[in-house]
C-alpha positions in Angstrom: -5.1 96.1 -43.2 -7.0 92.8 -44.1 -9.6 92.8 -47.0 -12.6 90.7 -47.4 -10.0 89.7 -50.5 -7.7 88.2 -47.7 -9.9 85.9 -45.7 -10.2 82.7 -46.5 -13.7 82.0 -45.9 -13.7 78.2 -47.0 -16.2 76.3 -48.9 -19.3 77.8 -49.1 -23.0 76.1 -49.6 -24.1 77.0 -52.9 -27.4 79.3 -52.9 -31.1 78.6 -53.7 -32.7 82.0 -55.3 -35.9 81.3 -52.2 -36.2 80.3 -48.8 -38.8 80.4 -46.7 -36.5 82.2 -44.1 -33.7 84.5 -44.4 -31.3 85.6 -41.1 -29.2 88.3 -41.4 -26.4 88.3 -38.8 -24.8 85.5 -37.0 -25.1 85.9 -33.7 -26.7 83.8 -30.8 -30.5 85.2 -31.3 -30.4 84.9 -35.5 -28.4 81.3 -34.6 -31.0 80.0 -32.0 -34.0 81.5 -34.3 -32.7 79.5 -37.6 -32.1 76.4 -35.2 -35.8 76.4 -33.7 -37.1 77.6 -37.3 -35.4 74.3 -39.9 -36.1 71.8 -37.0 -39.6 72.6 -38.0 -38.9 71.9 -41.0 -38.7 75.2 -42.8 -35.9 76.3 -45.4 -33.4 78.7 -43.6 -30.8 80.8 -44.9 -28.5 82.5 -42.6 -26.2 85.1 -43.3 -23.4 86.6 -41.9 -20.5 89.3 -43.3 -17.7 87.6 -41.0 -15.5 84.5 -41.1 -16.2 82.2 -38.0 -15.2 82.1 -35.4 -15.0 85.7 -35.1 -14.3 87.7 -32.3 -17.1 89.5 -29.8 -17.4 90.9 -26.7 -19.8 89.8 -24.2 -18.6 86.6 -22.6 -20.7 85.9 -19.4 -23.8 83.9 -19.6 -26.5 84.7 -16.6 -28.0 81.3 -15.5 -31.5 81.3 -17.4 -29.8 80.9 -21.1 -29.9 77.3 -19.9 -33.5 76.7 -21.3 -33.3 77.6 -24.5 -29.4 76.6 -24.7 -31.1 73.1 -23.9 -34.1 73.7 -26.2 -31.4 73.8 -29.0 -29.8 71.0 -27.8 -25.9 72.6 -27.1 -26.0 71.8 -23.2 -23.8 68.7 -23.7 -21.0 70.3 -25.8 -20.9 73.3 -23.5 -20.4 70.7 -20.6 -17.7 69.2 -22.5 -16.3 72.8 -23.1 -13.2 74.2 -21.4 -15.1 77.6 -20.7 -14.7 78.5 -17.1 -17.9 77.3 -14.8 -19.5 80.8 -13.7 -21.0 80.0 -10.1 -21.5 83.2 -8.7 -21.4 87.0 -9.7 -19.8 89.6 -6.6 -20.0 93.3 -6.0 -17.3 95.6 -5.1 -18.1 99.2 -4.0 -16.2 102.5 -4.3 -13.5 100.8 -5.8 -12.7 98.2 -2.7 -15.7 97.2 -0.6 -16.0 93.6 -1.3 -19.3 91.9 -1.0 -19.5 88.4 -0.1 -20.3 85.9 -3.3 -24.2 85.5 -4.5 -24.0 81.7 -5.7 -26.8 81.4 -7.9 -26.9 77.4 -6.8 -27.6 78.3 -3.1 -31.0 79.9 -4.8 -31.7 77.5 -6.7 -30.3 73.7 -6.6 -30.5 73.3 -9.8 -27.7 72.4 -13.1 -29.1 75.4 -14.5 -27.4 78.0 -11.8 -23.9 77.1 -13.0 -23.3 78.7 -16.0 -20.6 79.7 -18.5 -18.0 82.7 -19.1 -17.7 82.4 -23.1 -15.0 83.2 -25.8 -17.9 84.8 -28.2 -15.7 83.7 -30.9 -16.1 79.5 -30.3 -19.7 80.1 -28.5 -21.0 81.8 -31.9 -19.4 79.1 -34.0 -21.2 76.6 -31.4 -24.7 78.6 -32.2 -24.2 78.1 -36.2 -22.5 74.5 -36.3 -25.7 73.8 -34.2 -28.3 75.5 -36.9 -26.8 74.2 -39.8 -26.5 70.3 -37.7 -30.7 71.3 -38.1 -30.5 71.9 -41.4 -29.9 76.1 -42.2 -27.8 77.2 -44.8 -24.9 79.3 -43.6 -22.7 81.4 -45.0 -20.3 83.8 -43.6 -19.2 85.3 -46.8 -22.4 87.6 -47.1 -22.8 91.4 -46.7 -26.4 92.3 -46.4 -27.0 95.4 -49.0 -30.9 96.0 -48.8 -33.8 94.5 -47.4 -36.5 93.7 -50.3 -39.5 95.3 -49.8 -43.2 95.0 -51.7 -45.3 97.8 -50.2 -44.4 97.1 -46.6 -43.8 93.4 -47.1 -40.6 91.8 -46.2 -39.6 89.6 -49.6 -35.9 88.9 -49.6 -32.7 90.5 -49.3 -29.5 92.1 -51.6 -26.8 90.7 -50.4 -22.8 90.8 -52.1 -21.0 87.6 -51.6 -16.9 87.9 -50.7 -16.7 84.8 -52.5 -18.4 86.1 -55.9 -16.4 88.7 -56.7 -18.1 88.9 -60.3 -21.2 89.0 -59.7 -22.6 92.8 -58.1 -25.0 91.4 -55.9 -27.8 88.6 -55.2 -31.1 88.7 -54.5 -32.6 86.2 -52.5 -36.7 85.6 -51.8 -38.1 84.8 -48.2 -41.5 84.6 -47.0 -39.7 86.1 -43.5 -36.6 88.3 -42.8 -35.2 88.0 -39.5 -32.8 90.8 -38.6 -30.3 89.9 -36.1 -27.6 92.2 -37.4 -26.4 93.3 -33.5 -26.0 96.8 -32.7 -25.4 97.7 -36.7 -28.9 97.3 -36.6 -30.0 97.2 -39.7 -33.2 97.7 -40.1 -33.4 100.0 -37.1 -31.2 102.5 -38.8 -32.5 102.1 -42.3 -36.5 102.6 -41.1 -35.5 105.0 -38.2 -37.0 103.1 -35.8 -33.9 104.1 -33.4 -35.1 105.3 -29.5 -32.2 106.1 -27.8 -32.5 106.1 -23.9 -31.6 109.9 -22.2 -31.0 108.0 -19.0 -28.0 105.4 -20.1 -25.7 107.7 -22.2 -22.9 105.5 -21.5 -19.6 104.3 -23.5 -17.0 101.2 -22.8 -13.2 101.1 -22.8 -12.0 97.2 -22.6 -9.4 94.7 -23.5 -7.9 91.8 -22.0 -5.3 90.4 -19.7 -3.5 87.7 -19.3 -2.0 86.6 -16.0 -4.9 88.3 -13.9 -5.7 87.4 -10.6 -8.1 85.2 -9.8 -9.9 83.7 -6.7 -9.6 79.9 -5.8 -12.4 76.7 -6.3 -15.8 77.6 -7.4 -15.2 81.6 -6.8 -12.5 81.2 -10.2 -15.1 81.7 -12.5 -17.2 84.5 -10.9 -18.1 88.0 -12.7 -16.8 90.7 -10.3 -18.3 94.4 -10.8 -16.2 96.6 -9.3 -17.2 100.5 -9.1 -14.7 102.9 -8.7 -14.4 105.7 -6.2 -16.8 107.8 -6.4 -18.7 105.2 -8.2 -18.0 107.5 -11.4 -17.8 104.3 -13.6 -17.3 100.3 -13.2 -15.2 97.6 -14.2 -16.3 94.0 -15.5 -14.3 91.3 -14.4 -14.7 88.3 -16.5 -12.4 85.0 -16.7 -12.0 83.2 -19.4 -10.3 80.1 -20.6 -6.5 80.1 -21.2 -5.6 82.3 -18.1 -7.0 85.4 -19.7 -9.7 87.7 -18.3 -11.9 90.5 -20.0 -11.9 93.3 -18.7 -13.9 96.8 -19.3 -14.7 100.1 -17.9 -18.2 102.1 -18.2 -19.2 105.2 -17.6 -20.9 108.1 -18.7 -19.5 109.5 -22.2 -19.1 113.0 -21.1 -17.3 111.7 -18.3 -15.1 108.5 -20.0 -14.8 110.1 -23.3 -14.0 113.4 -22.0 -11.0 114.7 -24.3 -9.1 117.0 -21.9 -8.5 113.3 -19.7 -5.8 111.8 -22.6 -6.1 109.1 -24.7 -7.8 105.9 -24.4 -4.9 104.1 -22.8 -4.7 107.0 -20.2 -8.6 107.2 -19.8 -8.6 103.5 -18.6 -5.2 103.5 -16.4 -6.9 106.6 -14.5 -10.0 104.2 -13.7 -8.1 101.5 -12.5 -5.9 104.2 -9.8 -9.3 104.8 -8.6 -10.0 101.2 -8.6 -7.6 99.3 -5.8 -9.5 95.9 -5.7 -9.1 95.8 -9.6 -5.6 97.0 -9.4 -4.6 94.1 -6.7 -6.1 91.6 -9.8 -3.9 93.0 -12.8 -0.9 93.8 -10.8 1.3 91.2 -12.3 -0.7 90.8 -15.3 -0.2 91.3 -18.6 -2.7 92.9 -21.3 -3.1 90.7 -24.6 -4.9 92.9 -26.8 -5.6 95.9 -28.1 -8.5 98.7 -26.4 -11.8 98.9 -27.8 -14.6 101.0 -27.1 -18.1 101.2 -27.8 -20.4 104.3 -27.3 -24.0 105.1 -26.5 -24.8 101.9 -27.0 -28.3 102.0 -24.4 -31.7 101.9 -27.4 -34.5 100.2 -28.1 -36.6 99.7 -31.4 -40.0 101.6 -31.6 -41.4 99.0 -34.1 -40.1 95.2 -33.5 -41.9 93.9 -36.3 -43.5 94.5 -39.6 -45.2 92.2 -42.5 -42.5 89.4 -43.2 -39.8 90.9 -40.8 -39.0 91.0 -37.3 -35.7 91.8 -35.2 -34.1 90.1 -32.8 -31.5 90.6 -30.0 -29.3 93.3 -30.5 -30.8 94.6 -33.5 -34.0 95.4 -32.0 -32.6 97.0 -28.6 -29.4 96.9 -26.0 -29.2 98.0 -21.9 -26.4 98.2 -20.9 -23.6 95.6 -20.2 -23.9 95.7 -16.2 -25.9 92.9 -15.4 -24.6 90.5 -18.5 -28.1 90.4 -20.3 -27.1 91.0 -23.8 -26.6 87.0 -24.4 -29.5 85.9 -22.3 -31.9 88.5 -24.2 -30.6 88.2 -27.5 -31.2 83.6 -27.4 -34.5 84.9 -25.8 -35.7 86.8 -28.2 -34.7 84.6 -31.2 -36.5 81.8 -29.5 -39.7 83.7 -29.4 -39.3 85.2 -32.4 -39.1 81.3 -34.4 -41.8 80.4 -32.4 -44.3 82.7 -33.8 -42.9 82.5 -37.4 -43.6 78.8 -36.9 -46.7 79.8 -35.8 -47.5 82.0 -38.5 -46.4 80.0 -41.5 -48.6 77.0 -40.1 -51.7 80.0 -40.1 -51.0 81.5 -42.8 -50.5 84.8 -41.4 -47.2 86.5 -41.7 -48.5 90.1 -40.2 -46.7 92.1 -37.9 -48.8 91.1 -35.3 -48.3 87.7 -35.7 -44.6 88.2 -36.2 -44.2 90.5 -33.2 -46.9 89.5 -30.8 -44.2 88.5 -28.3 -42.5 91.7 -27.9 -45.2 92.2 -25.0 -44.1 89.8 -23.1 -40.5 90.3 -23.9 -40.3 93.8 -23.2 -41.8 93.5 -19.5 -38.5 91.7 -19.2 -36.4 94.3 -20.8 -38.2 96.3 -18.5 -37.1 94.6 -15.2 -33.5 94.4 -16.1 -33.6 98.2 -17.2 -35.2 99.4 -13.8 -32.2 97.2 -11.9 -29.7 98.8 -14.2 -30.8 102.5 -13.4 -31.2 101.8 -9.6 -27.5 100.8 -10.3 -26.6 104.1 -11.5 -28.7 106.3 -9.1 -26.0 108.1 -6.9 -26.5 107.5 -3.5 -28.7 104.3 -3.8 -27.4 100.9 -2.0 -28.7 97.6 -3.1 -27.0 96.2 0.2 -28.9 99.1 2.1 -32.4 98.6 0.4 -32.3 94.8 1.2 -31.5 95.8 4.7 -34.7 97.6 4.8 -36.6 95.1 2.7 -35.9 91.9 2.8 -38.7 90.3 1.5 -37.5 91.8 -1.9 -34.4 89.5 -2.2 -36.0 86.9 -3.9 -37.1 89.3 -6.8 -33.5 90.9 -6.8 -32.5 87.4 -7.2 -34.9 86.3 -10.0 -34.3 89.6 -12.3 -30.0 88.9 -11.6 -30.5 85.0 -13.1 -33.0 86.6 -15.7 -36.1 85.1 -14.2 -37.9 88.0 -15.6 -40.5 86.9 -17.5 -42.9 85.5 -14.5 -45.3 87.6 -13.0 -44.8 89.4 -9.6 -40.8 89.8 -9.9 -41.4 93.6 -10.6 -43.1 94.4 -7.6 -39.6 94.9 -6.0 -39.6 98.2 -7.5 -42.4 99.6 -6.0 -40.2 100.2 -3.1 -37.0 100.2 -4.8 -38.0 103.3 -7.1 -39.0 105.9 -4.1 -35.9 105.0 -2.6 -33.9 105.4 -5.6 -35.4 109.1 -6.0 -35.0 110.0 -2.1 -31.2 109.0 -2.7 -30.6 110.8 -5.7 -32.1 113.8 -4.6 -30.3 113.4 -1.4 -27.0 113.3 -3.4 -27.6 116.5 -5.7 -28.6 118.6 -2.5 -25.0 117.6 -0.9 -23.6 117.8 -4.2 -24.7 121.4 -4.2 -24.0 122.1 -0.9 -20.4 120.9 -1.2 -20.0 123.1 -4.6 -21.0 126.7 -2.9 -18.5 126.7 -0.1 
């Protein structure tokens, strides 16, 4: 087993006991916010409790990280990257209907529709090199402890460094704490500000393969969703670079997590049977790691902000990993969230409202992804069928799949979608029931 005693974390920037900024967590909403925050020319320290690069799941980028990815000026290294191009995104049904492609290009002609499948790992390290080339301080040898508090103001943190073995702990002054600790959520759990969502119990089971099928020219980088029969759970299909593909399977946790079903192993070799088109793909593959699963994973903060803090991606909510918003939400939010602590230290006004007054806007956007993730889970309910029926709704399917949700108008799709969606489901119990007395 390794030990924060094995890893060699390298030299590490020596410390300042204030900043007007602290991170906590690494990932690509703490990186973007400590990017947008020193290149206006405020002190940032940014923490992290990991070695990088570091591995991560969560490799597809949906086309509308382009702005801020620009914004923080990584678009030419990413061009320059050997990440697979990600032109399209494809559907399969009841384990082997095969829609055609969606190209996100034939929408809209634009650089921004061709997008990335990421190793987290060299993506992340990307994000930091970038924030410290703007002038953060970074280092990857810290473990947050406690967030240091004054009434209900935000000061500082407590943090115990790997590479300061003698000394118990630090504690370090801000003006701002930004918490972008992921789904350890750090302040979430510690105020229990925790709302779990009743409707998206769902858990994970995924690894990787190497070897896996893959489809020729511009369709070699696409993200396939494949349900299974029964559309009981779903696969992501996700290439990477060096011939090797993620690969996971959701479901509900009574159902994926049931114990009577076997192991892990056996749990996910049961969803592929019931999976043909996935099971043509990993034939003659080879899997290259380990299983991991994640659990009940579907939340949302009650509070996104407070005097001198505010969260950010991950730590301040998660959907659901269907729709490959967790990157795109996560840059989002740490690009609002900089922009109003610029904001507020250039007003003088560090409040909760100030610090937070985004999360309106943000959270209509959540909201648009989260109604397209529950249609996907309604039994009974076709997306092809509903566009048959309404076709003047593809352009909104359209902008909430490239994460075009922030404009006005794009929800109105659901004012159709949603009766349908209830009609289906009820439709689906009644047989369900009918099936079960004979």
């Amino acid at each position: 087993m390794i030990t924060t005693a094995d890893i060699d974390y390298g030299p590490q920037p020596e410390l300042k006991d204030q900043y007007d900024v602290i991170v906590m967590g690494a990932g690509p909403g703490g990186s973007v916010a400590a990017s947008i925050i020193a290149e206006a020319g405020y002190s940032v320290l940014l923490l992290d409790r990991s070695e990088f690069p570091r591995f991560h799941v969560g490799e597809s980028l949906i086309p509308e990280t382009y702005w801020t990815l620009k914004r923080i000026g990584l678009l030419d290294e990413l061009k320059k990257s050997n990440f697979p191009r990600k032109h399209s995104v494809q559907f399969v049904s009841e384990g082997h209907k095969e829609s055609a492609p969606f190209y996100f290009e034939d929408y809209n002609p634009h650089e921004c529709s061709v997008t990335w499948q990421v190793e987290r790992g060299t993506f992340d390290k990307m994000l930091t090199d970038q924030a410290v080339k703007k002038g953060t301080v970074f280092r990857s040898d810290a473990s947050v402890t406690e967030v240091l508090f004054d009434g209900d103001q935000a000061t500082g943190v407590k943090a115990k460094l790997a590479t300061e073995s003698d000394v118990p702990h630090r504690e370090i002054s801000s003006r701002v704490v930004v918490d972008s600790t992921g789904q350890s959520a750090f302040l979430v759990n510690r105020l229990g500000l925790k709302d779990t969502d009743p409707c998206l119990k769902k858990g994970s089971i995924w690894t990787y393969y190497k070897g896996a099928l893959r489809d020729s020219g511009r369709d070699a980088g696409a993200t396939i969703i494949l349900q299974t029969e029964g559309k009981k759970s779903w696969f992501w299909y996700i290439p990477l670079s060096d011939d090797v593909v993620s690969i996971g399977c959701t479901g509900d946790m009574q159902y994926l997590f049931d114990k009577s079903r076997g192991t892990t192993e056996e749990v996910f070799a049961q969803e592929v049977e019931r999976c043909p088109a996935l099971k043509r793909r990993i034939m003659n593959a080879e899997q290259c790691e380990k299983f991991f699963v994640t659990k009940d994973y579907s939340y949302k903060a009650t509070c996104p902000a407070g005097p001198g803090w505010v969260l950010v991606g991950d730590a301040g909510g998660f959907i659901d990993p269907c729709y490959s918003t967790g990157v795109f939400l996560a840059l989002k939010s740490g690009e609002f969230a900089a922009d109003a602590i610029v904001g507020g230290f250039r007003n003088d006004d560090l409040s909760a409202e100030q610090l937070g007054g985004w999360r309106e806007t943000y959270n209509r956007g959540v909201e648009n992804f989260r109604r397209l993730v529950y249609a996907f889970y309604t039994p009974g309910f076709s997306f092809g069928e509903f566009l048959k029926k309404y076709p003047q709704y593809k352009s909104n399917m359209v902008d909430i799949l490239i994460g075009d949700v922030f404009k006005d108008g794009v929800d109105e799709i659901f004012k159709e979608m949603e009766p349908m969606m209830r009609e289906r489901s009820e439709a689906h119990q009644m047989a369900k029931k009918s099936t079960s007395s004979m």
